[in-house]
C-alpha positions in Angstrom: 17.8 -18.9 3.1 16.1 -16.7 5.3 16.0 -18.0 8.3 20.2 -18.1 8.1 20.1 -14.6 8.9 19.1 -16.0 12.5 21.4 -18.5 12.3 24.6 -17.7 13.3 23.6 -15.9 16.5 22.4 -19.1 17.2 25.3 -20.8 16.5 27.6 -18.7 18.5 25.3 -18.8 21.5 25.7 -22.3 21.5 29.6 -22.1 21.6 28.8 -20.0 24.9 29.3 -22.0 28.4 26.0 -22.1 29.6 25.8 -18.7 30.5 23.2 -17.6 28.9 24.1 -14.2 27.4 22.8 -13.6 23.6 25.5 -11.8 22.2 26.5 -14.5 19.3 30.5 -13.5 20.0 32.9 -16.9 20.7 33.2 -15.8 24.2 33.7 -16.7 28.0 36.0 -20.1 26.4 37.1 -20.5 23.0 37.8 -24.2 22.4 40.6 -23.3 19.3 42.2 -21.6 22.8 41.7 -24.6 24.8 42.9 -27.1 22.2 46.6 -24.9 21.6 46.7 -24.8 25.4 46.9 -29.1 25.2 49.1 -28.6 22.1 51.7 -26.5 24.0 51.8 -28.8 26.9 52.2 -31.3 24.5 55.2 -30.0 23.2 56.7 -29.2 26.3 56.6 -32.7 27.4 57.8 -34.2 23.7 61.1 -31.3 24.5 61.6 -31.9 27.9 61.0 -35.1 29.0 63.9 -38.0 28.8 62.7 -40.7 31.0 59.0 -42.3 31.1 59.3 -41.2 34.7 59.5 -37.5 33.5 56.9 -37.5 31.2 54.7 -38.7 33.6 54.6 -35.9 35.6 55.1 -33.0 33.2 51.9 -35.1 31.5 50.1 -34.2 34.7 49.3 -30.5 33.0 48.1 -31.7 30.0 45.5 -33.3 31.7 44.7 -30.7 34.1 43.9 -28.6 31.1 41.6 -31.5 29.2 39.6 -31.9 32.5 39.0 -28.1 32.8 38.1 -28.1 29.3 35.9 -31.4 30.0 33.6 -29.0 32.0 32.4 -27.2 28.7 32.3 -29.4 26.3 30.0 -31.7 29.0 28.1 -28.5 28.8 27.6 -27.8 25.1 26.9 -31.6 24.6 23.8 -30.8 26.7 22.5 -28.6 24.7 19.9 -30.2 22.5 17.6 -27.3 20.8 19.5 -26.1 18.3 18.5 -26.1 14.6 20.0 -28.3 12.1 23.4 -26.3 10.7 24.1 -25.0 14.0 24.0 -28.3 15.6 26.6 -29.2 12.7 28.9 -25.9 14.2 28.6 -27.9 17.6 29.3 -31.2 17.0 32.4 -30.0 15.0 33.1 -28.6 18.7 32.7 -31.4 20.3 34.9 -33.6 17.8 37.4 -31.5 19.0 37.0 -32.2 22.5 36.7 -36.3 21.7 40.5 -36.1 19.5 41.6 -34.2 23.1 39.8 -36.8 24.6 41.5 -39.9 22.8 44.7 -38.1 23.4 44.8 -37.7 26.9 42.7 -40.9 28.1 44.8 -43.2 26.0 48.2 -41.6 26.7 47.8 -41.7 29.9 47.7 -45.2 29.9 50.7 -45.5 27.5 53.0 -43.5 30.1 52.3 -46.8 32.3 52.8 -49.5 30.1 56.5 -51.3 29.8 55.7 -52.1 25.8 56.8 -48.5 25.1 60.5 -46.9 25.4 60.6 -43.3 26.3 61.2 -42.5 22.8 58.2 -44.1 21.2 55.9 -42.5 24.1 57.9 -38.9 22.9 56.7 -39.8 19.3 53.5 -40.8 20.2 52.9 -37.4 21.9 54.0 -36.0 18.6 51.4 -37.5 16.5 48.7 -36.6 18.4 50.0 -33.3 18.6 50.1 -32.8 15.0 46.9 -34.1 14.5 45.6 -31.9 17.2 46.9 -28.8 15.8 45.5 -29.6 12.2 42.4 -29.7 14.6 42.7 -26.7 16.3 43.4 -24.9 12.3 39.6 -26.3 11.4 38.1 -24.7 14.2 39.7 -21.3 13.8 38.5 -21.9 10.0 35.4 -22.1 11.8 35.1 -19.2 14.7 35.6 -16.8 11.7 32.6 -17.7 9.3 30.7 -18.1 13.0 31.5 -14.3 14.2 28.9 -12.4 12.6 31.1 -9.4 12.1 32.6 -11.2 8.7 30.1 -9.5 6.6 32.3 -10.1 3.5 30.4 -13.4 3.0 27.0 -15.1 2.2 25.0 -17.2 3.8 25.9 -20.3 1.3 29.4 -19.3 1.6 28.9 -19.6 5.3 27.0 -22.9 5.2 29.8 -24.0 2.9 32.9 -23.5 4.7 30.5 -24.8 8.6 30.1 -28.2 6.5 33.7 -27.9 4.9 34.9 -28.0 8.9 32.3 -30.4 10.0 34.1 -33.2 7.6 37.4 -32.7 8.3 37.1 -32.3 11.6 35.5 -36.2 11.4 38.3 -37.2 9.5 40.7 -36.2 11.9 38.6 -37.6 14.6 38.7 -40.9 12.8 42.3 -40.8 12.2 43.0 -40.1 15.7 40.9 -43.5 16.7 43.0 -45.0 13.7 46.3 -43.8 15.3 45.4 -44.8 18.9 44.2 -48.3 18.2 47.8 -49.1 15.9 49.7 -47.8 18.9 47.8 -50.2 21.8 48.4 -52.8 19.0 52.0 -52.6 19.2 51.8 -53.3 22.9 49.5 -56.3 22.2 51.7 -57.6 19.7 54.9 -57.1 21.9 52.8 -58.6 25.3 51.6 -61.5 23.0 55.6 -62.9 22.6 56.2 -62.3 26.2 52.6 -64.4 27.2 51.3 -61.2 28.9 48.2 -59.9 26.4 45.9 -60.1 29.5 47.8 -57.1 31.5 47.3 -55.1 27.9 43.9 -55.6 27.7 43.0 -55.1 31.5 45.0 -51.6 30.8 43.5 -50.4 27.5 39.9 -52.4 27.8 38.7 -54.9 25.3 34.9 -53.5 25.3 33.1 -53.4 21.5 36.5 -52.0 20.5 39.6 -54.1 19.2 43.0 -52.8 19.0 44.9 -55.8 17.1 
């Protein structure tokens, strides 16, 4: 148990942008900061959108805030020497940035497919939002057993609530693949009576991955 002492500075240097300070504090961007930023767009759009047309473009923010926070999580997926439980602390990260991910690249898509009425795109939004915000709850779980200042706890309670995070955080990775596949199926199912399945698939891809 040592060597967890050196641990966490570890951890929160690899939460850092690239920049190469030491000073083990969630700095420069804080992911739980990025991921309420998509959630509040989110809502916006769920609140003020009527028409597909509308969501379309009040969408257009949402995804200007993923692809800014593309940039660090492309950057702390690069980082590759990092000991065992600290590379658990990032890929809970990165989960993170895949549900934001599945979110905005599949939705996206949605807004331009005729199988959906606005008011199943506005509920769609919703789901992912909620699942996103039970997200965004695991990683602030997580920033305060990372910020070394919590002195109040041990190492194995430490290591205890990083692994805690790490599996939910996959659950609700895999529940957001779970919820984005049944929605593309709805489309398939509703193209396959009108003979148009092959529009579907050229939108959403058929790849290793099946959606119906």
């Amino acid at each position: 148990m040592k060597q967890l002492k050196f641990l966490f500075p570890i951890i929160a240097l690899c939460l850092l942008l690239g920049t190469g300070r030491a000073n083990a504090q969630w700095t420069v961007i804080d992911p739980s900061n990025i991921a309420q930023s998509i959630v509040n767009s989110s809502k916006s759009l769920v609140q003020e959108s009527t028409t597909a047309k509308n969501m379309v473009a009040n969408f257009q923010e949402t995804v200007k805030i993923y692809q800014q926070a593309k940039k660090y999580y492309d950057a702390l997926r690069a980082v590759n020497n990092l000991v065992r439980d600290a590379r658990k602390v990032q890929q809970t990260v990165l989960m993170l940035g895949d549900i934001s991910g599945y979110y905005v690249n599949n939705y996206k898509k949605m807004l331009t497919d005729p199988n959906y009425t606005s008011a199943e795109l506005s509920a769609i939004a919703s789901g992912y939002t909620r699942i996103l915000q039970d997200a965004t709850g695991v990683l602030n779980d997580l920033k305060q057993v990372v910020n070394i200042t919590t002195l109040s706890m041990t190492d194995k309670d430490r290591m205890d609530v990083v692994d805690d995070c790490y599996k939910e955080m996959k659950r609700l990775k895999s529940l957001t693949h779970y919820y984005t596949n049944k929605n593309i199926s709805v489309s398939y199912l509703r193209a396959k009576k009108k003979a148009d399945t092959q529009r579907v698939v050229s939108l959403y891809g058929d790849g290793s991955e099946k959606y119906w």
